[in-house]
C-alpha beads as a LAMMPS data file, in Angstrom:
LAMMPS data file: protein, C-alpha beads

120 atoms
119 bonds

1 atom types
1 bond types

-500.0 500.0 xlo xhi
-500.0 500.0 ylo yhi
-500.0 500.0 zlo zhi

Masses

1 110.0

Atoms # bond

1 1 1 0.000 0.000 0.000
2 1 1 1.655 3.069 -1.194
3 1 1 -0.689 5.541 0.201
4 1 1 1.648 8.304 1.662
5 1 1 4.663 7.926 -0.922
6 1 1 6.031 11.524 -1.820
7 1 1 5.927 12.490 -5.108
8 1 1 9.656 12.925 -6.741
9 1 1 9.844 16.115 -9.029
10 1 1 9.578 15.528 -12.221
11 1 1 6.691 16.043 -15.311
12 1 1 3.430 14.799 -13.120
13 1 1 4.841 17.078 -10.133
14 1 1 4.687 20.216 -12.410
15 1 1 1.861 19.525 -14.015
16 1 1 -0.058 19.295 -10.884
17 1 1 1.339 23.105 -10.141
18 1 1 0.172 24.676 -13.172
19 1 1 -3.572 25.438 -13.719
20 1 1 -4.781 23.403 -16.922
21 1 1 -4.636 25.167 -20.449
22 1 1 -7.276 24.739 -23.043
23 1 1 -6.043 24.377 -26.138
24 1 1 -6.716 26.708 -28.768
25 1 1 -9.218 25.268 -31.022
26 1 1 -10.861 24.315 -28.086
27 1 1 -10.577 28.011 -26.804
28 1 1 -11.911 29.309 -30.404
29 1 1 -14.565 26.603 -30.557
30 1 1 -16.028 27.988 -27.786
31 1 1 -15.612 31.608 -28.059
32 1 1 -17.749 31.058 -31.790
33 1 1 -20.159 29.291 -29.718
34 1 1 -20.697 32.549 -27.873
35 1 1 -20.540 34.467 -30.988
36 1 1 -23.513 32.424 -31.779
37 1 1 -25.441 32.857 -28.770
38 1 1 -25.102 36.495 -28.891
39 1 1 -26.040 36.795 -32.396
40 1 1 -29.203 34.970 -31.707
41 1 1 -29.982 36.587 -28.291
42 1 1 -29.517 40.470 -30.948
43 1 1 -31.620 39.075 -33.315
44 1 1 -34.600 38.314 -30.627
45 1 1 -34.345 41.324 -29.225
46 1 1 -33.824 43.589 -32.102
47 1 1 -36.788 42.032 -33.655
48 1 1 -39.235 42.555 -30.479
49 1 1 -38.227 46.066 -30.249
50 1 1 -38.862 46.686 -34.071
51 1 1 -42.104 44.581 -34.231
52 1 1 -42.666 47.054 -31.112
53 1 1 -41.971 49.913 -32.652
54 1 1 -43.830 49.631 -35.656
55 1 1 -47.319 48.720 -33.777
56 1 1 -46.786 51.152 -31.266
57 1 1 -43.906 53.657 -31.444
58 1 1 -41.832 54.617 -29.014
59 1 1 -43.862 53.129 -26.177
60 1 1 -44.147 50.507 -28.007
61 1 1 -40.442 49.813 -28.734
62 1 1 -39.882 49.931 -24.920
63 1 1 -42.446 47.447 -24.120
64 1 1 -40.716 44.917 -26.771
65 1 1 -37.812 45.264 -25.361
66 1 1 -39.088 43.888 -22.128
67 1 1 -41.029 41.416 -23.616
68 1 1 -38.230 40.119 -25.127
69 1 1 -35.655 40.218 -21.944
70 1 1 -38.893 38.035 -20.646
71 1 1 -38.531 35.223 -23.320
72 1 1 -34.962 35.366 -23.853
73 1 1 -34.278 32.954 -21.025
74 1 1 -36.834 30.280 -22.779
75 1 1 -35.477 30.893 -26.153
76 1 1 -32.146 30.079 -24.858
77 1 1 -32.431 26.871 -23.416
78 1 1 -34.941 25.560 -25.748
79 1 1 -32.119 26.179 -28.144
80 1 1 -29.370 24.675 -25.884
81 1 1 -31.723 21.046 -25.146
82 1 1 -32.006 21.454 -29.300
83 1 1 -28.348 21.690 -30.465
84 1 1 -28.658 24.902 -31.789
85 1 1 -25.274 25.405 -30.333
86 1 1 -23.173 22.161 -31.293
87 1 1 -19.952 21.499 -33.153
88 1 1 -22.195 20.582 -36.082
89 1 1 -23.931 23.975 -36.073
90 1 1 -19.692 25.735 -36.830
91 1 1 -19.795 22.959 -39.597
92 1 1 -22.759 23.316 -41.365
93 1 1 -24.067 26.712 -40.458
94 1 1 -28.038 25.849 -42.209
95 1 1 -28.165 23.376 -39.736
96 1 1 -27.894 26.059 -36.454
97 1 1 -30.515 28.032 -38.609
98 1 1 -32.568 25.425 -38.587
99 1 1 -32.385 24.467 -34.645
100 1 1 -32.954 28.039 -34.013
101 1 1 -36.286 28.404 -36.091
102 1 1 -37.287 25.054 -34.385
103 1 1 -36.381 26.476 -30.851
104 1 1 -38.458 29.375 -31.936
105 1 1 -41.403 27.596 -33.016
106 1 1 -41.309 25.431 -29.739
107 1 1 -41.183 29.297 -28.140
108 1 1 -44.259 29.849 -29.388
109 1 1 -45.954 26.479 -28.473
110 1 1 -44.867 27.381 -25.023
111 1 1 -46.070 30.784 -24.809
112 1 1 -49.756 29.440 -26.293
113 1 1 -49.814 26.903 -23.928
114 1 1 -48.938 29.167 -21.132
115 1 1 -51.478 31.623 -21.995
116 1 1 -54.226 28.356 -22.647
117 1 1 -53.712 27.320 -19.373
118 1 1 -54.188 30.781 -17.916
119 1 1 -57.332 30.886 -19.948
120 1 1 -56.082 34.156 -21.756

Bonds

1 1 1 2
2 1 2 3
3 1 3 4
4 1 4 5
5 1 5 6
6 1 6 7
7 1 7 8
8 1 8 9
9 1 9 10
10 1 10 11
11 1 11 12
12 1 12 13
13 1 13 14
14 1 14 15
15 1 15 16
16 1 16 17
17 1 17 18
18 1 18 19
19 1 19 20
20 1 20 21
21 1 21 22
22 1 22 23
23 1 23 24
24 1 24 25
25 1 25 26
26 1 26 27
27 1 27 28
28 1 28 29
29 1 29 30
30 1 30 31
31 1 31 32
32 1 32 33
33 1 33 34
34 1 34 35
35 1 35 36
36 1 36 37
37 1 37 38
38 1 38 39
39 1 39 40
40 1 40 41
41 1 41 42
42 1 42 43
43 1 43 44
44 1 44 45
45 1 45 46
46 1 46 47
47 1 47 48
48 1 48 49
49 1 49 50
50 1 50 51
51 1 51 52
52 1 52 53
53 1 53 54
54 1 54 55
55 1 55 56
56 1 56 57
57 1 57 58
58 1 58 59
59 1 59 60
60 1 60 61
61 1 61 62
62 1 62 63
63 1 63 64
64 1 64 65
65 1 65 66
66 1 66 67
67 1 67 68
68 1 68 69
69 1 69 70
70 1 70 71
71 1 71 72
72 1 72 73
73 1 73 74
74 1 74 75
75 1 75 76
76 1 76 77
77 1 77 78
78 1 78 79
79 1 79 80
80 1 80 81
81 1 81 82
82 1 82 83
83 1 83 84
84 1 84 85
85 1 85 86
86 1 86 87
87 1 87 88
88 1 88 89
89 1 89 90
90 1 90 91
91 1 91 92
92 1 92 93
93 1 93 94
94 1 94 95
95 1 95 96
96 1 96 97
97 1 97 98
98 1 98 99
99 1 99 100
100 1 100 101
101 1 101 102
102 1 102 103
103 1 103 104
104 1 104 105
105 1 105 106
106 1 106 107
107 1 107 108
108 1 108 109
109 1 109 110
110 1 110 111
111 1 111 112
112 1 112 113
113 1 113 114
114 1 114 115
115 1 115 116
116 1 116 117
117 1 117 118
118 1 118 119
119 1 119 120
């Protein structure tokens, strides 16, 4: 039983002293999945405050804006449980278009099911 053996210096010893490194594909993979994400999370809000805007003006720009803060969160991880954000979406970029018109479609279902129950 080697339980309390001291380690001798060498490459495991310095390894363990450093913090761990992504690499940098693995760094750039993810910063283009945030690229992504933000994209998506402009477009939903730029087009509640302009679908705002034009039904009610200024008021009415403000009022999308909230409404879309409000279903950003549900946008976002509908898209995340539907791959919107995957290695295959940097690949083929039709398929993240796609996900993302399905996780806004699934939005909606959500939002008329909410308002169903509520009896709106």
């Amino acid at each position: 039983m080697l339980m309390n053996v001291e380690m001798k210096p060498g490459p495991a010893a310095a390894m363990m002293d450093r913090p761990v490194e992504m690499q940098p594909l693995e760094k750039r993979r993810l910063q283009s999945y945030l690229a992504i994400m933000l994209g998506d999370i402009a477009m939903l809000l730029t087009a509640f405050v302009a679908a705002g805007y034009g039904y009610l003006g200024t008021d009415g720009a403000h009022l999308g804006l909230v409404l879309g803060q409000l279903l950003l969160p549900v946008f976002l991880t509908i898209a995340l449980y539907n791959n919107a954000y995957s290695l295959q979406t940097l690949v083929e970029p039709a398929y993240g278009v796609r996900q993302a018109i399905v996780a806004l479609l699934r939005l909606c279902c959500v939002i008329a099911r909410g308002g169903f129950l509520r009896g709106i």
